[in-house]
N, C-alpha and C positions, 0 to 999 in steps of 0.2 A: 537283176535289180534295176528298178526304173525309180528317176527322180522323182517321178509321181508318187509312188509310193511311200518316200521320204518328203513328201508334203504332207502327205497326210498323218504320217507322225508328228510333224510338227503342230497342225490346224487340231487332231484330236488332244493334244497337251495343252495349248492354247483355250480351248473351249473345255476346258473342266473334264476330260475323259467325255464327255458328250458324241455317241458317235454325230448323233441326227444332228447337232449342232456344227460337227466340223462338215457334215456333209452339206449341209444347208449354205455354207459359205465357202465349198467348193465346188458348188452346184452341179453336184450327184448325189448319186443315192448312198441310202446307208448299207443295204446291203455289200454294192460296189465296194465301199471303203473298207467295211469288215474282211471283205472277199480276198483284196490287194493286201491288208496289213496279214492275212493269215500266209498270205504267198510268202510274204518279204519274211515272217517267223520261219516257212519251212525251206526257207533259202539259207537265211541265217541260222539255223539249227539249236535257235533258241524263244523262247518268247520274251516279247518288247514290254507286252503289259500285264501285269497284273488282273484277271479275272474272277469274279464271281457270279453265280449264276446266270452267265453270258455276259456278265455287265462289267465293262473296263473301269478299273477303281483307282489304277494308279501304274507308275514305271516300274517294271524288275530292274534291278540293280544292272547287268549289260543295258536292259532299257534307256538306262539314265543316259547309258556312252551314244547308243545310237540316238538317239534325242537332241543330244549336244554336237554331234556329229553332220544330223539330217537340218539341225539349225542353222549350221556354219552355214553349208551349200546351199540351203534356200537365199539366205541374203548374199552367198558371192553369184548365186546367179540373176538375182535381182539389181546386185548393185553392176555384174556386167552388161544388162537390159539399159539401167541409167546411163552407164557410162556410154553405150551406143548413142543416146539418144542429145548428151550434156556435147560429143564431139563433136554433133550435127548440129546442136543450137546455139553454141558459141553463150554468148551474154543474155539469152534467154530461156525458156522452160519452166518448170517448177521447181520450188526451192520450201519446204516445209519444214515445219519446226515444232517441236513438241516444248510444252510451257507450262509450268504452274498460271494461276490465277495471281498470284503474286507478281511474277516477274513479267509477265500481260501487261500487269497494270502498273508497274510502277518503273520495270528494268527498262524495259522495250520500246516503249513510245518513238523517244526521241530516236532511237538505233532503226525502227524499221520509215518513219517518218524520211529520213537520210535516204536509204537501200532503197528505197520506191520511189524516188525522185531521181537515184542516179540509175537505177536499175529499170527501164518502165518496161520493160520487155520481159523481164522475170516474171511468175504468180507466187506471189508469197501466201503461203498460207501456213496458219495459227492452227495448231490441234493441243488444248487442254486436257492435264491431267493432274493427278499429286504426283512429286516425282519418281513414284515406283514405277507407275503407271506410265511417265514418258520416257523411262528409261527401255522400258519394253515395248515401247514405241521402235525404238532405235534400233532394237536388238531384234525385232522382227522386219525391220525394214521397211517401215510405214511411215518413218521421217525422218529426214538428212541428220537432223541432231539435237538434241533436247536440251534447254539451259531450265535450272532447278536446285535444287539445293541435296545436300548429299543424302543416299538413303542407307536405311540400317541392313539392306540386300546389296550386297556387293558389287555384283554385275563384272565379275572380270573378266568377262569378252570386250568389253567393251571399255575406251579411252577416254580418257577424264582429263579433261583441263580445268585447273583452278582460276575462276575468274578476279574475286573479290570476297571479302566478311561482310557478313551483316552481323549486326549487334542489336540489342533487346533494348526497350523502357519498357515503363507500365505505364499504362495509358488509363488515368481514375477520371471520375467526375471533377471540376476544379472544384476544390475545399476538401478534398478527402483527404483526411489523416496521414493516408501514405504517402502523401507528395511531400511533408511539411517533419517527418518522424526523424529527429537529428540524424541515427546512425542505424540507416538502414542492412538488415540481415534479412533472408529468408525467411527465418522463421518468424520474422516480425510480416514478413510479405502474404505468409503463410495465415494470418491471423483475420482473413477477408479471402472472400468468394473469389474464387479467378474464372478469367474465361479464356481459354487459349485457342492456342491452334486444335486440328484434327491429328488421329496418332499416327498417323500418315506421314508428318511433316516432321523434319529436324527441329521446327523451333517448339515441336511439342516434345517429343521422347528426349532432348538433350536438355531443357525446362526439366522435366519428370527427374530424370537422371541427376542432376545439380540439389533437387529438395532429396534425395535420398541417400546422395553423398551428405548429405547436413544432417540427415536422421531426419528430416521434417516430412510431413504426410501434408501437401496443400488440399485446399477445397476447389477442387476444379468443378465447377455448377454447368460448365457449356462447352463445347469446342463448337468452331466454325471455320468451315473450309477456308475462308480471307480474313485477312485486317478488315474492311469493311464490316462485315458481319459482326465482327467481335466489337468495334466501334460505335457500331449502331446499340446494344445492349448494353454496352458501358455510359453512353451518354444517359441509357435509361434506370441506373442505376441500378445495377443486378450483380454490379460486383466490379472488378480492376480487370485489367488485360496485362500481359506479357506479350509485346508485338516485337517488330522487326523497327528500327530506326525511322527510315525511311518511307514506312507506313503511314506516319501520322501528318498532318500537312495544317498546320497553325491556321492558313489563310480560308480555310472549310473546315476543319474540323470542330465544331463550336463547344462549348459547354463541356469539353475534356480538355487533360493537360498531360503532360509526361513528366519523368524524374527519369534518369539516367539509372543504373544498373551496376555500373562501374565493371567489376572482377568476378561478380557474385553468377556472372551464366557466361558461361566460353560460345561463341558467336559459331553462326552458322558459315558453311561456304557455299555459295556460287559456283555451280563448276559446271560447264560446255562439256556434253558426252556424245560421242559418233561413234561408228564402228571401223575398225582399223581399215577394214576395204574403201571407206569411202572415196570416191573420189571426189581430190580438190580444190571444187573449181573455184576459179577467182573470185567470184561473187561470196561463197561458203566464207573462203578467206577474210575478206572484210568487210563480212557478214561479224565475223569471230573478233577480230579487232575492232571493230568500233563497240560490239561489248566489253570488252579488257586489252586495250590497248598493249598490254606486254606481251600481249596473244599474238606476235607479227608469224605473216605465213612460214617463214623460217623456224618460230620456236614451236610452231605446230604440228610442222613437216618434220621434225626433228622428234619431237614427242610420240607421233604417231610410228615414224619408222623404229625407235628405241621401243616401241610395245612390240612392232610386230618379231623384232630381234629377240625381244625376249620369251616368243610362244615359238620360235623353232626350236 
């Protein structure tokens, strides 16, 4: 058994069953790949994927074990490459981070603004996604650690620190009815076009989730990847928004308003995800604290050793 072999299960799971696709991004051939995952089946005396008419369509059930198995070792042997590489650079190297477009724009500014002034010898770099997306950033090993909001995929490989809530308004044109409606309910919210988030996002499926617990069916006319987006189409009158608090900014946002929400939608979290190996260098640390300040390297070191405790 070579770890090669156990990439390429991971890279063909990753790329859709695609062989040409994991081979193209492991730059070899597809026969090659075919050639090695038929070896590691007749090594292992079972087969990993599901086949039809040559064509890989999905994991057998052992599949699924060696998959999550060949996933582990890919990132403890990538995060042993960083850690070679984080003992030799001290307070320099790269440092990446996987982000919604939300917390880009509104979490981070000032936290990476700080970290590049005290830090000039680090590369920081941004890679965007919805947080399913940067979650599997993380878990494949393609970035130190993702801050996002929680997703309806679990990801129990992987360690979650709770940073902070966000909470909801509706964000109408100024003079619409729904800023001004004494005793606001859902299904009175329900009563006008909304434009929300994507189904990607917590503030869209737990939105969804809150009118269904009321029996209410809203009018969702748009989803858009950002509060911006949804911003923009709200000032143009196409309907009310369901955003994040923090979203809305009085001093630019013209010709719209908010109304609080109160009890009526339970708030989203913010939550810091890495993988239990990472290593944690000082900079990661308050990196992690000047986002949630009760994140000290102690309650993180703590968090993280208490996960890896409870997968022996």
């Amino acid at each position: 058994m070579k770890l090669q072999q156990l990439r390429y299960v991971v890279e063909i799971v990753r790329h859709g069953n695609h062989l040409s696709a994991a081979a193209d991004a492991l730059n070899t051939s597809q026969p090659g790949v075919s050639r090695q995952i038929q070896l590691l089946e007749l090594e292992l005396g079972f087969e990993i994927f599901i086949r039809t008419r040559n064509r890989i369509i999905g994991l057998t059930e052992p599949g699924e074990v060696v998959f999550a198995i060949a996933q582990r070792i890919a990132t403890d042997v990538a995060a042993l490459k960083r850690l070679k590489s984080d003992m030799n650079s001290g307070n320099s190297g790269v440092f990446t981070i996987g982000t919604t477009h939300f917390q880009a724009r509104y979490t981070l500014p000032p936290v990476v603004e700080q970290f590049v002034k005290r830090y000039p010898d680090v590369k920081l770099v941004l890679r965007q996604g919805d947080p399913e997306e940067i979650c599997q950033m993380v878990e494949a090993g393609e970035v130190d650690l993702a801050i996002g909001t929680e997703t309806v995929r679990q990801f129990p490989n992987l360690v979650k620190l709770d940073c902070f809530e966000i909470r909801r308004v509706i964000v109408a044109q100024i003079g619409h009815p729904i800023l001004t409606v004494p005793d606001l309910t859902l299904a009175e919210v329900a009563k006008y076009p909304i434009i929300t988030y994507d189904t990607r996002y917590s503030g869209r499926w737990k939105v969804m989730k809150a009118f269904a617990d009321a029996g209410v069916e809203p009018k969702i006319i748009m989803s858009g990847i950002d509060a911006d987006v949804c911003k923009t189409y709200v000032a143009l009158g196409l309907g009310i928004a369901i955003l994040a608090t923090m979203a809305f900014d009085p001093e630019h946002d013209t010709g719209i308003a908010t109304r609080g929400l109160g009890d009526l939608l339970l708030p989203s979290t913010v939550q810091i995800v890495l993988r239990s190996n990472t290593y944690l260098r000082p900079f990661l640390l308050e990196f992690i604290k000047a986002v949630a300040p009760q994140l000290t390297p102690g309650v993180v070191r703590q968090t993280v050793q208490s996960y890896q405790n409870s997968r022996e």
